[in-house]
PDB file of N, CA, C and O in Angstrom, chain B, residues numbered from 101:
ATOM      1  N   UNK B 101      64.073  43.869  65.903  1.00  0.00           N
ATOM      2  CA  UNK B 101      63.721  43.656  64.505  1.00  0.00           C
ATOM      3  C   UNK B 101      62.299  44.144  64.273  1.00  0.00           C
ATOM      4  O   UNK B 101      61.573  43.908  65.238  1.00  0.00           O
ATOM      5  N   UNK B 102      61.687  44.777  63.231  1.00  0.00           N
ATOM      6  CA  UNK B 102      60.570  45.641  62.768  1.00  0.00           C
ATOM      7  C   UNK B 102      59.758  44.264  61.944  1.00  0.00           C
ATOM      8  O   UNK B 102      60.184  43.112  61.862  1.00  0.00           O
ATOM      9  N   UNK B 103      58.700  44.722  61.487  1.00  0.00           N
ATOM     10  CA  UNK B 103      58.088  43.989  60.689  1.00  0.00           C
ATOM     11  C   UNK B 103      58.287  43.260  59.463  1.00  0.00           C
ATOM     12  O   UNK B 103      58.033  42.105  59.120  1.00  0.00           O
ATOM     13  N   UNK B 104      58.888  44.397  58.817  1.00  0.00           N
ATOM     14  CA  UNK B 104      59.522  44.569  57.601  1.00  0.00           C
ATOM     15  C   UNK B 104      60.801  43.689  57.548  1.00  0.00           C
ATOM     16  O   UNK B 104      60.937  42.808  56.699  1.00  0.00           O
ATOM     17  N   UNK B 105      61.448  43.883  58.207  1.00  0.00           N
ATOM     18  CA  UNK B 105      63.071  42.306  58.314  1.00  0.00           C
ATOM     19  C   UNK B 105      62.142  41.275  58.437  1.00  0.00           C
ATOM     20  O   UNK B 105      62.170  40.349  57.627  1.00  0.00           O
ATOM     21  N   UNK B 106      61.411  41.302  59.242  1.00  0.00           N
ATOM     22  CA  UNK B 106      60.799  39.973  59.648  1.00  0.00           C
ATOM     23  C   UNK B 106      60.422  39.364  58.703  1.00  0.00           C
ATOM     24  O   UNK B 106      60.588  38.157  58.529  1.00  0.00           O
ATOM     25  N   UNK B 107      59.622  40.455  57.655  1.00  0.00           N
ATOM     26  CA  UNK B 107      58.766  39.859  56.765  1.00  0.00           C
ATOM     27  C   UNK B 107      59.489  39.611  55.834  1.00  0.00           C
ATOM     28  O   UNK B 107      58.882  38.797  55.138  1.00  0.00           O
ATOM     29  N   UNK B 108      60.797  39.917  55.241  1.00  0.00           N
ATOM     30  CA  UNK B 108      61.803  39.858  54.292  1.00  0.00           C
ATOM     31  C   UNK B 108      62.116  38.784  54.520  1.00  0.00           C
ATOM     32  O   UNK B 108      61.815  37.920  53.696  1.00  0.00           O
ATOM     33  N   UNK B 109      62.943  38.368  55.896  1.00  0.00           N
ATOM     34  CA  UNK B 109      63.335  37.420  56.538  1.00  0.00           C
ATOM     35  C   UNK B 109      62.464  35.783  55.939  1.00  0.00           C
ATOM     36  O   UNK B 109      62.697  34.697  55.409  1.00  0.00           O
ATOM     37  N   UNK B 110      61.773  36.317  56.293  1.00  0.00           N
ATOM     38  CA  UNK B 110      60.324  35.189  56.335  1.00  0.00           C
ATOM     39  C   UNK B 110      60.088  34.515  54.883  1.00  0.00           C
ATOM     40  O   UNK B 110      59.828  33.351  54.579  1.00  0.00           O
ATOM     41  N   UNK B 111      60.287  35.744  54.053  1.00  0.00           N
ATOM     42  CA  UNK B 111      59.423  35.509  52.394  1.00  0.00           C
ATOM     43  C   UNK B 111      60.894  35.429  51.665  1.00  0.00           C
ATOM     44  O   UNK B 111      60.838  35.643  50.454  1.00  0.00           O
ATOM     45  N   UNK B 112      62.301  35.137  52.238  1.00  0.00           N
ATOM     46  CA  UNK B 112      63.614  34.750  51.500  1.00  0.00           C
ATOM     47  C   UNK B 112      63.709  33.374  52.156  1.00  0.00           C
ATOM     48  O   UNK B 112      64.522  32.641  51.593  1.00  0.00           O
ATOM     49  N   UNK B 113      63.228  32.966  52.959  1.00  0.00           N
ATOM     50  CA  UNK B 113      63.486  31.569  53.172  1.00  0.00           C
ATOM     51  C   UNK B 113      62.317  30.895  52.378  1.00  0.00           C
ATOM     52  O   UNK B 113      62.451  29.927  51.630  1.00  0.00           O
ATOM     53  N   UNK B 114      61.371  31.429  52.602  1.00  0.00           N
ATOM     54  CA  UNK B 114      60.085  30.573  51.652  1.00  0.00           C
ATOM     55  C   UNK B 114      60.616  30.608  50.032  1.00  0.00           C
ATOM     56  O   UNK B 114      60.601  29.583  49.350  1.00  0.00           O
ATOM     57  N   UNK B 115      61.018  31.726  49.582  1.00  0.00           N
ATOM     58  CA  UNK B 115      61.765  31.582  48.535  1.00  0.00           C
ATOM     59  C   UNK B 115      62.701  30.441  48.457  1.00  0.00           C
ATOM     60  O   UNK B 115      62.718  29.740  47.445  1.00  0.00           O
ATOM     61  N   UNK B 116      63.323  30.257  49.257  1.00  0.00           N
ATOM     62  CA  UNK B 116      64.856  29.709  49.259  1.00  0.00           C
ATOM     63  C   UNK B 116      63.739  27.558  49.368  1.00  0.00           C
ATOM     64  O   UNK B 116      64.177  26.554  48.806  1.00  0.00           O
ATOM     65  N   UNK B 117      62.659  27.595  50.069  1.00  0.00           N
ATOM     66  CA  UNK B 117      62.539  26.267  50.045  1.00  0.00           C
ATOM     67  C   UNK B 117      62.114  25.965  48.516  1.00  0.00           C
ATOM     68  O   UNK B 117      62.613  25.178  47.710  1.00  0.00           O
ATOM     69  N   UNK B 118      60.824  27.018  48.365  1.00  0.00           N
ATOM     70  CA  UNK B 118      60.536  26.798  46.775  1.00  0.00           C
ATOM     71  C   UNK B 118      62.266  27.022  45.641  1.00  0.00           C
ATOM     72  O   UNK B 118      62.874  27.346  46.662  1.00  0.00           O
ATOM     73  N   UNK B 119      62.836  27.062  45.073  1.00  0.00           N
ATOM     74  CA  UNK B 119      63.792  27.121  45.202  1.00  0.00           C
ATOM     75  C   UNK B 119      64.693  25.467  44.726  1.00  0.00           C
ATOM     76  O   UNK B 119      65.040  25.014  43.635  1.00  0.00           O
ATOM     77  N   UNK B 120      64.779  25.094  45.748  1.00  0.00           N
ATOM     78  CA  UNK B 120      65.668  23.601  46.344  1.00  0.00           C
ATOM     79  C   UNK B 120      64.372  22.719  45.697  1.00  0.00           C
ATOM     80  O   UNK B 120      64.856  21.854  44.967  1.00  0.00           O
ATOM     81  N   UNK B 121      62.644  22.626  45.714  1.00  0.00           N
ATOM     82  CA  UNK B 121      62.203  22.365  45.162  1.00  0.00           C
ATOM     83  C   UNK B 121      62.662  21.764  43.580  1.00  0.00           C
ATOM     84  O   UNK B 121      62.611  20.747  42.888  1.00  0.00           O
ATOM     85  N   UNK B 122      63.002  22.772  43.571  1.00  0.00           N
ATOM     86  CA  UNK B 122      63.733  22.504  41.919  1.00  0.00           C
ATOM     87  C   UNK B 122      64.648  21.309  41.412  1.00  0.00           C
ATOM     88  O   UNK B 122      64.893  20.960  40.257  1.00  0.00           O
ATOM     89  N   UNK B 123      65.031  20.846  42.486  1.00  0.00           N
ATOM     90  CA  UNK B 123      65.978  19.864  42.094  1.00  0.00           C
ATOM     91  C   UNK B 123      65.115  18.624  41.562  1.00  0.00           C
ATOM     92  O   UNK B 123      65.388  17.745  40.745  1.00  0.00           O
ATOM     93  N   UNK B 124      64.043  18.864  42.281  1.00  0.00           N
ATOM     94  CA  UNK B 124      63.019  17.253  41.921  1.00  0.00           C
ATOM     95  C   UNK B 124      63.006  17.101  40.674  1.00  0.00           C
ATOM     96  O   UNK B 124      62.828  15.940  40.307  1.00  0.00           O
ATOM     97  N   UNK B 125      63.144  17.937  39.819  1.00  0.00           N
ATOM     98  CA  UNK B 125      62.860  17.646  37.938  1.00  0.00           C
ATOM     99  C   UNK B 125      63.830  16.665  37.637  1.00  0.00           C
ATOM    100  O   UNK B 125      63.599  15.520  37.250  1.00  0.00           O
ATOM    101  N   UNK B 126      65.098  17.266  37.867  1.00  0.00           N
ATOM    102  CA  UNK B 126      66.168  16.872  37.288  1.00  0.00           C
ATOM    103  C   UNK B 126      66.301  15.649  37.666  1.00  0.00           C
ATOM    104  O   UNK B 126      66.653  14.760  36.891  1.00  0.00           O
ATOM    105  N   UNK B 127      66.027  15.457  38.938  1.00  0.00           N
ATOM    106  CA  UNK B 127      66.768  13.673  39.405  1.00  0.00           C
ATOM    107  C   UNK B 127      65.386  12.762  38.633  1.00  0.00           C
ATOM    108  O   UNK B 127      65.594  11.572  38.395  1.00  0.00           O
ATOM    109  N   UNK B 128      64.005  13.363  38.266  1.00  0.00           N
ATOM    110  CA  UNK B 128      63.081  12.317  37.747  1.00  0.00           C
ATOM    111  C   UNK B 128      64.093  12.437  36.287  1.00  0.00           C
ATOM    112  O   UNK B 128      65.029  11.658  36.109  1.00  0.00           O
ATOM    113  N   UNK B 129      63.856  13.160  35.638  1.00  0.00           N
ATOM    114  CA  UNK B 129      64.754  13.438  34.613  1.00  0.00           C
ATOM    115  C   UNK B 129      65.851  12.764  34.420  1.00  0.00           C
ATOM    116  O   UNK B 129      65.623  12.029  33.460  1.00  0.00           O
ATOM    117  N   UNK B 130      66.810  12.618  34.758  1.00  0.00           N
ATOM    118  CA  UNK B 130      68.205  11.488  35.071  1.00  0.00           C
ATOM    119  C   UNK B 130      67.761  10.335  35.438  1.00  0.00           C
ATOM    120  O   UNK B 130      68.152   9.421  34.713  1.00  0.00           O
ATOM    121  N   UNK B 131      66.939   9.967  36.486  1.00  0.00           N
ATOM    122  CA  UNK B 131      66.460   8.675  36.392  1.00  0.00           C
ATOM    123  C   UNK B 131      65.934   7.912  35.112  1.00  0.00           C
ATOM    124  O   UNK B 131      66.318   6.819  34.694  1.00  0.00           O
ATOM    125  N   UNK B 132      64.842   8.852  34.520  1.00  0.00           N
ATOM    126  CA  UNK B 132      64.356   8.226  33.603  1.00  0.00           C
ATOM    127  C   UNK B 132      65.554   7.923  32.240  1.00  0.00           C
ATOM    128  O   UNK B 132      65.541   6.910  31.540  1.00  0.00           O
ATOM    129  N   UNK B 133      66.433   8.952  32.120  1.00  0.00           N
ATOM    130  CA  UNK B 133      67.156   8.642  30.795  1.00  0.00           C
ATOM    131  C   UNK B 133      67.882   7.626  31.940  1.00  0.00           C
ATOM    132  O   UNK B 133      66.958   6.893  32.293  1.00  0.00           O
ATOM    133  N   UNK B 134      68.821   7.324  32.516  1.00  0.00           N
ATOM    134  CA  UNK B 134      69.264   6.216  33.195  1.00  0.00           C
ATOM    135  C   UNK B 134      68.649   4.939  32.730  1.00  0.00           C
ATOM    136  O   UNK B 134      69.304   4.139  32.062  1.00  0.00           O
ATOM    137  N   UNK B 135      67.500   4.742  33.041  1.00  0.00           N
ATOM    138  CA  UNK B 135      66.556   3.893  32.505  1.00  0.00           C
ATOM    139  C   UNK B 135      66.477   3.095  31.181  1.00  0.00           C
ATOM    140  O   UNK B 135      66.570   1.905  30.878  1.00  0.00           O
ATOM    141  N   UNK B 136      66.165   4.812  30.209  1.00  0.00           N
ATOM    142  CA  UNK B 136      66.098   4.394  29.034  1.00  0.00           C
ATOM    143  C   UNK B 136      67.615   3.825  28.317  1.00  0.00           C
ATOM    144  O   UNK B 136      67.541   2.858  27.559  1.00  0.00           O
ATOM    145  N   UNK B 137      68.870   4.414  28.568  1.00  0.00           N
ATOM    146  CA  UNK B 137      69.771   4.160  28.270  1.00  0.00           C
ATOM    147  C   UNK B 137      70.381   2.731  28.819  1.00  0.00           C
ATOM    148  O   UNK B 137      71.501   2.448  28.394  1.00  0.00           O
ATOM    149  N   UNK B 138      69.769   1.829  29.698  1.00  0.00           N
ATOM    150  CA  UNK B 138      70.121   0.857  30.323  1.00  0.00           C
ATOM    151  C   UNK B 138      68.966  -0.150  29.176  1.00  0.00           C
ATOM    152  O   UNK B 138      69.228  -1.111  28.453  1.00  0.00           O
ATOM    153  N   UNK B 139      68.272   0.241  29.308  1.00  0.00           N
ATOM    154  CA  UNK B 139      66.944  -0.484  28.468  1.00  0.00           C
ATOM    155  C   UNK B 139      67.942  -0.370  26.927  1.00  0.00           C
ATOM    156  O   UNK B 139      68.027  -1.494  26.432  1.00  0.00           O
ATOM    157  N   UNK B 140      68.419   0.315  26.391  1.00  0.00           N
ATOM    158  CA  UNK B 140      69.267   0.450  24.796  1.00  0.00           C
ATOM    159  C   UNK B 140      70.462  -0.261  25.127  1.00  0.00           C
ATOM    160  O   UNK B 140      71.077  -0.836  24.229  1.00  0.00           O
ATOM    161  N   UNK B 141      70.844  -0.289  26.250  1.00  0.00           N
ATOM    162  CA  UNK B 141      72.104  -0.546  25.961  1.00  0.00           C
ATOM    163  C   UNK B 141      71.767  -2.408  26.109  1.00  0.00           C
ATOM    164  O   UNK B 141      72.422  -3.160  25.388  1.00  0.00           O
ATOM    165  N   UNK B 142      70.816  -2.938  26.997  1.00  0.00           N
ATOM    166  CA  UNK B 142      70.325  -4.748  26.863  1.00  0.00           C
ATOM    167  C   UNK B 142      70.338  -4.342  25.275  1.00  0.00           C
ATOM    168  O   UNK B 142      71.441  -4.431  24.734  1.00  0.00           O
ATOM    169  N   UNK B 143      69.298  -3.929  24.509  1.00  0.00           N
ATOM    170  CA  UNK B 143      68.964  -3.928  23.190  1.00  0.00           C
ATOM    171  C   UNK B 143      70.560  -4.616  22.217  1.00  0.00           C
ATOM    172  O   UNK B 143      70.905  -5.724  21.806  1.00  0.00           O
ATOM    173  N   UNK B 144      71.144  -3.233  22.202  1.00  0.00           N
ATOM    174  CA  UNK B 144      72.109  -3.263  21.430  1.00  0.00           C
ATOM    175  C   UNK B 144      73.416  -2.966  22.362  1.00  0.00           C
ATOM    176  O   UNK B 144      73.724  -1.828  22.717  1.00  0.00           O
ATOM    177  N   UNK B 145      74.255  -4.324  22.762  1.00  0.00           N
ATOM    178  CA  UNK B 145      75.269  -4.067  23.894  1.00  0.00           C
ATOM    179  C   UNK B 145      76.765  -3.136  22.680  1.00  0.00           C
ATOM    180  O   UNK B 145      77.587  -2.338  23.130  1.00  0.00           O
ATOM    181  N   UNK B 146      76.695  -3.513  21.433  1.00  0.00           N
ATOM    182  CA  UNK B 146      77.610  -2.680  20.591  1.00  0.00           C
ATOM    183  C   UNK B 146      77.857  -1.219  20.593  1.00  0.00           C
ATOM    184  O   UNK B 146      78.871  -0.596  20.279  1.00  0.00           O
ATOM    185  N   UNK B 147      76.279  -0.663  21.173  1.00  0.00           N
ATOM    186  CA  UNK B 147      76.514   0.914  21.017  1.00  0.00           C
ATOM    187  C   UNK B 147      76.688   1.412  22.799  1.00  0.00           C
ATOM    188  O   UNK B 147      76.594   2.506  23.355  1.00  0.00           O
ATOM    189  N   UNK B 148      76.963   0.099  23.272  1.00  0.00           N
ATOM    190  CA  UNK B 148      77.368   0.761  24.756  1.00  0.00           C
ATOM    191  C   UNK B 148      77.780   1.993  25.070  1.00  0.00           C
ATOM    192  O   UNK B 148      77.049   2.787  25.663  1.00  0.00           O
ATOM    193  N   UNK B 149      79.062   2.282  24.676  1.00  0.00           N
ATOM    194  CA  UNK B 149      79.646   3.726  24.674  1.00  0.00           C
ATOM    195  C   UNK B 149      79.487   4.665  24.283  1.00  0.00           C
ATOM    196  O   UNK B 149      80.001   5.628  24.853  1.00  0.00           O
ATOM    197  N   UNK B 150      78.721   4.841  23.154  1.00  0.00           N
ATOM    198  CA  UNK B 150      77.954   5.702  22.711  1.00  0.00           C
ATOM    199  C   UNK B 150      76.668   6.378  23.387  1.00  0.00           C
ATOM    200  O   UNK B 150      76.453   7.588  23.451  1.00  0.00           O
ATOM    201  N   UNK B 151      75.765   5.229  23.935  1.00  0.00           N
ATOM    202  CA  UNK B 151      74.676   5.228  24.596  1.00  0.00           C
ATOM    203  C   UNK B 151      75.344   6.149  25.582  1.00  0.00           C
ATOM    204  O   UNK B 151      75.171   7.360  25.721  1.00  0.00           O
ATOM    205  N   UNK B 152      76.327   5.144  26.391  1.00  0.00           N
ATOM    206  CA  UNK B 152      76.657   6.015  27.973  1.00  0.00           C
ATOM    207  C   UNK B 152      76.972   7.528  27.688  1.00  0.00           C
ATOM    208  O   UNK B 152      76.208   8.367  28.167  1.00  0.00           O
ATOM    209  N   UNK B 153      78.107   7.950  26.899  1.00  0.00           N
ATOM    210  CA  UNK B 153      78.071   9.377  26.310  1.00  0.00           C
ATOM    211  C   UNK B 153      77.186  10.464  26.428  1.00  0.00           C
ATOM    212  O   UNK B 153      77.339  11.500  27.075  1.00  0.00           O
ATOM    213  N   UNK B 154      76.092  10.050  25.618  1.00  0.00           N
ATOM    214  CA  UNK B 154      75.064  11.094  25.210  1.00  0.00           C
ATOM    215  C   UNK B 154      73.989  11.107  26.669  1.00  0.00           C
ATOM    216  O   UNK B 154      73.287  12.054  27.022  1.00  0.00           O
ATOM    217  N   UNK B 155      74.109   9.860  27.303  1.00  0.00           N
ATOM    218  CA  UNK B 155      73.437  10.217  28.529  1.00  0.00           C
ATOM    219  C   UNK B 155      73.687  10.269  29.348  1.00  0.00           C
ATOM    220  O   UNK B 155      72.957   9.924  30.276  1.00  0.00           O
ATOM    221  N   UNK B 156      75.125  10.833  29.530  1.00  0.00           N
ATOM    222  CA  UNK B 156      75.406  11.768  30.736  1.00  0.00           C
ATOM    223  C   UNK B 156      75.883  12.639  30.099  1.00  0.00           C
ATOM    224  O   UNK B 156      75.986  13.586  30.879  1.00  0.00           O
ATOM    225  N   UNK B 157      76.285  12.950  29.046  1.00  0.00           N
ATOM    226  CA  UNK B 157      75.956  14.890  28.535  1.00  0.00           C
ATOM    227  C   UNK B 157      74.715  15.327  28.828  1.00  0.00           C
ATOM    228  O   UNK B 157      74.533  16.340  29.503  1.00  0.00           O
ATOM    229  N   UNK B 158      73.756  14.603  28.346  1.00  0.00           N
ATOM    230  CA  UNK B 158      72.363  14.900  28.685  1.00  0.00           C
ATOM    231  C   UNK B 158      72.232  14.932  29.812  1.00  0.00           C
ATOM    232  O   UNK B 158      71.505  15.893  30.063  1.00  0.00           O
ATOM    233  N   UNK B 159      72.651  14.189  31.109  1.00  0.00           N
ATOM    234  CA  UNK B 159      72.251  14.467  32.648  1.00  0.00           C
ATOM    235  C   UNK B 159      73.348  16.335  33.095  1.00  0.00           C
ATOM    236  O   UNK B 159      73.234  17.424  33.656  1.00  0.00           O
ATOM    237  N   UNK B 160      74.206  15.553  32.382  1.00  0.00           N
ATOM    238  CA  UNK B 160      75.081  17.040  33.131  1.00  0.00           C
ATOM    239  C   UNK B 160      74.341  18.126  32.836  1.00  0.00           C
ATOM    240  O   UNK B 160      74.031  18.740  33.858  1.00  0.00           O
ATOM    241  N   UNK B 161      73.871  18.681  31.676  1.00  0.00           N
ATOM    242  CA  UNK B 161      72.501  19.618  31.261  1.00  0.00           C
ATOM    243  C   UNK B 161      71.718  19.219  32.169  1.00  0.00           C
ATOM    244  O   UNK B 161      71.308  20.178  32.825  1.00  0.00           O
ATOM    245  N   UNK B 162      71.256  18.090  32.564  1.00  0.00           N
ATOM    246  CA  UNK B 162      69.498  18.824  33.249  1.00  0.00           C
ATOM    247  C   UNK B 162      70.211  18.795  34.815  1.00  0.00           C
ATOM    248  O   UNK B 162      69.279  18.918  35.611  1.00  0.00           O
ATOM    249  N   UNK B 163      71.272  18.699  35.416  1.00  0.00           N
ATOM    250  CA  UNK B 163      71.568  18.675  36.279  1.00  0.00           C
ATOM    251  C   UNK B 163      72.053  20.691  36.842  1.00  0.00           C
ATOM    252  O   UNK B 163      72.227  21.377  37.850  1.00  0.00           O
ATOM    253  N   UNK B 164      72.058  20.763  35.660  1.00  0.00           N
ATOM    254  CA  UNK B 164      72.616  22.557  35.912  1.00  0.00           C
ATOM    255  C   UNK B 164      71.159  23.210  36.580  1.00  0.00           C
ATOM    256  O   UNK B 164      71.275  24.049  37.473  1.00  0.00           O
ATOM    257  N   UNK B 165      70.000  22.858  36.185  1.00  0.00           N
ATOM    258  CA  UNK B 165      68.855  23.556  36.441  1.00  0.00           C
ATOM    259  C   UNK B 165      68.723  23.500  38.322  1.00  0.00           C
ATOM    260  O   UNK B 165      68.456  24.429  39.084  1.00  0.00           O
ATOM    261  N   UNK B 166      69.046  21.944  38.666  1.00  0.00           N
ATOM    262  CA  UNK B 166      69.324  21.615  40.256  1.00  0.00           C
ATOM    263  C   UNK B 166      70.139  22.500  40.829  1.00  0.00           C
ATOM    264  O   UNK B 166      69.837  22.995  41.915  1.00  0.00           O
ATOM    265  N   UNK B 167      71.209  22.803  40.225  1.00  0.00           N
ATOM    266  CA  UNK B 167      72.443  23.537  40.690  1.00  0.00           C
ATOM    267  C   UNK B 167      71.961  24.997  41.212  1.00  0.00           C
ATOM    268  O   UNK B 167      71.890  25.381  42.379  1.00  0.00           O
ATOM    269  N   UNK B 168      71.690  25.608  40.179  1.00  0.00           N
ATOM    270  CA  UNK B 168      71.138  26.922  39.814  1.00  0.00           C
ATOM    271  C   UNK B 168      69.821  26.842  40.792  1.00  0.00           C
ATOM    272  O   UNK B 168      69.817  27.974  41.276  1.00  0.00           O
ATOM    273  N   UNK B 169      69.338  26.542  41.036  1.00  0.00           N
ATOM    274  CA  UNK B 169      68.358  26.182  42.822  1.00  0.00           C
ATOM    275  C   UNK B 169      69.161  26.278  43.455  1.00  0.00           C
ATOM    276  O   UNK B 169      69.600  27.386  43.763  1.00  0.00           O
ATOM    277  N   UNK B 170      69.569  25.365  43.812  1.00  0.00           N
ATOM    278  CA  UNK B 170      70.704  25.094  45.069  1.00  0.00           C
ATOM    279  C   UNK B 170      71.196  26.597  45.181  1.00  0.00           C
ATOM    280  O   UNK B 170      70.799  27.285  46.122  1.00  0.00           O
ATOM    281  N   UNK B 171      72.262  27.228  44.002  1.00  0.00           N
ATOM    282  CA  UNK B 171      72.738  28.426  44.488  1.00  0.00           C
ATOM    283  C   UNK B 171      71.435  29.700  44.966  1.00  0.00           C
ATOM    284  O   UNK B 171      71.608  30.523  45.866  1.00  0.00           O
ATOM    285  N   UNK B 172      70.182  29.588  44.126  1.00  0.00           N
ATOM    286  CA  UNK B 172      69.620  30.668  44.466  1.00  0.00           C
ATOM    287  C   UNK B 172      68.895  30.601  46.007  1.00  0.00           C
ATOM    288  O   UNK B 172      68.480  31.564  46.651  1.00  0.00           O
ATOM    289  N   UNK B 173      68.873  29.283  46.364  1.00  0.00           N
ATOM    290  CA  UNK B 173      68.421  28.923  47.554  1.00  0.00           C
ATOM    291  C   UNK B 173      69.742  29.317  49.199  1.00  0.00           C
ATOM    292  O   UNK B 173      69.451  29.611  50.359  1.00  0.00           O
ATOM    293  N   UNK B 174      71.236  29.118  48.482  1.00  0.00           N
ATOM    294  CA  UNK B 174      71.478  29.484  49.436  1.00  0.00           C
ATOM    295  C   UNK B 174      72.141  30.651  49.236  1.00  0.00           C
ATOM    296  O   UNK B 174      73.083  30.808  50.013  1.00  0.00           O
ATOM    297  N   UNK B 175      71.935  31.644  48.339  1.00  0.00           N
ATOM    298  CA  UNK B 175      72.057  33.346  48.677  1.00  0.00           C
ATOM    299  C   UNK B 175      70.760  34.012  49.227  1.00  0.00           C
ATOM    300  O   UNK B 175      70.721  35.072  49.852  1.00  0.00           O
ATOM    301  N   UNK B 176      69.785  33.280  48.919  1.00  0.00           N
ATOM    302  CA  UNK B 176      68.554  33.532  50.070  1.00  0.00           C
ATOM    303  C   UNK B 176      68.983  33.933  51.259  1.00  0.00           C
ATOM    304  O   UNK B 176      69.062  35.016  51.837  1.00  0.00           O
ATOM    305  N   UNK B 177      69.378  32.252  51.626  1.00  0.00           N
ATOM    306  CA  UNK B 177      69.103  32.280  53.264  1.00  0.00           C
ATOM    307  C   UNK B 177      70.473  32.921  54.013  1.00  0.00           C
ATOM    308  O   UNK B 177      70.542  33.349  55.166  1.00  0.00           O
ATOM    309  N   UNK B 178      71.299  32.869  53.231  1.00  0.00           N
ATOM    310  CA  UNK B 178      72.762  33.232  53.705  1.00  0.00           C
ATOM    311  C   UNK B 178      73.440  34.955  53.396  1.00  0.00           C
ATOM    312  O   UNK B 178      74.178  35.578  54.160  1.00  0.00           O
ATOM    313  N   UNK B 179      72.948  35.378  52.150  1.00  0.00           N
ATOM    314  CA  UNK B 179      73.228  36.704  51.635  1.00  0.00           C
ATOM    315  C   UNK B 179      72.388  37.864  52.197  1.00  0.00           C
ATOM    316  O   UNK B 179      72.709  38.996  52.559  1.00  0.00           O
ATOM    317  N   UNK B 180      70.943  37.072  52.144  1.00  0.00           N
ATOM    318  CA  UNK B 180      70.421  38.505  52.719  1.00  0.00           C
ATOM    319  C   UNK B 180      70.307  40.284  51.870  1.00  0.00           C
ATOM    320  O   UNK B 180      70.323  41.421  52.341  1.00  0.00           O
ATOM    321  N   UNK B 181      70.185  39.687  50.320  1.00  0.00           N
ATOM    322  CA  UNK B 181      70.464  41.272  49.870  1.00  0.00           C
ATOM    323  C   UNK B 181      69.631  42.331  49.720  1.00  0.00           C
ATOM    324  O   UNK B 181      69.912  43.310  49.030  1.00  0.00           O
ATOM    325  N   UNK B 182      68.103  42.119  50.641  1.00  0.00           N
ATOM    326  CA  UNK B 182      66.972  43.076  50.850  1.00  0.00           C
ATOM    327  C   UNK B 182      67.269  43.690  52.060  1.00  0.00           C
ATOM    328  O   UNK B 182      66.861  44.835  52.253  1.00  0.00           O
ATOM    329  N   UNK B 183      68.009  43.024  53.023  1.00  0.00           N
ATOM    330  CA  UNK B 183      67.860  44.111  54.485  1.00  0.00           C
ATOM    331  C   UNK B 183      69.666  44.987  54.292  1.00  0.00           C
ATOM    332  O   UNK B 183      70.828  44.657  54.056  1.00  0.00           O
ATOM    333  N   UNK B 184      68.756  46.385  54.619  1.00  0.00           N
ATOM    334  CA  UNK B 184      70.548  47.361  54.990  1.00  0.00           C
ATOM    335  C   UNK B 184      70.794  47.613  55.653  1.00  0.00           C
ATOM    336  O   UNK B 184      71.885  48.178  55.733  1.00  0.00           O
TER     337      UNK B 184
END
């Protein structure tokens, strides 16, 4: 192996950790509406179902941004599409 794989090698996994990084938003993100929607739903137990609804449409959205890491993290380390 030359420098150059090496160094590809090297700077697609560092990619690939920054990357997986990404997921940290989303789970503070889901936690916190979790939270808030548990905090509304003591408030007002009538709009239960409603509450639960809108906040997990809302998690499934911020959960795509995790995803979309995850995949770019493992065509990094697994695809390899800089070396020929």
């Amino acid at each position: 192996m030359d420098f150059n794989e090496n160094f590809i090698l090297g700077c697609s996994a560092i990619g690939a950790g920054l990357a997986v990084i990404a997921g940290i938003g989303p789970g503070v993100g889901q936690g916190i509406a979790a939270g808030h929607a548990a905090a509304a739903v003591g408030r007002n137990p009538g709009a239960r179902s409603d509450i639960t609804t809108t906040m997990l449409l809302g998690q499934a959205v911020a959960e795509t941004t995790g995803l979309y890491g995850l995949a770019v993290a493992i065509l990094l380390l697994f695809v390899k599409p800089l070396l020929w």
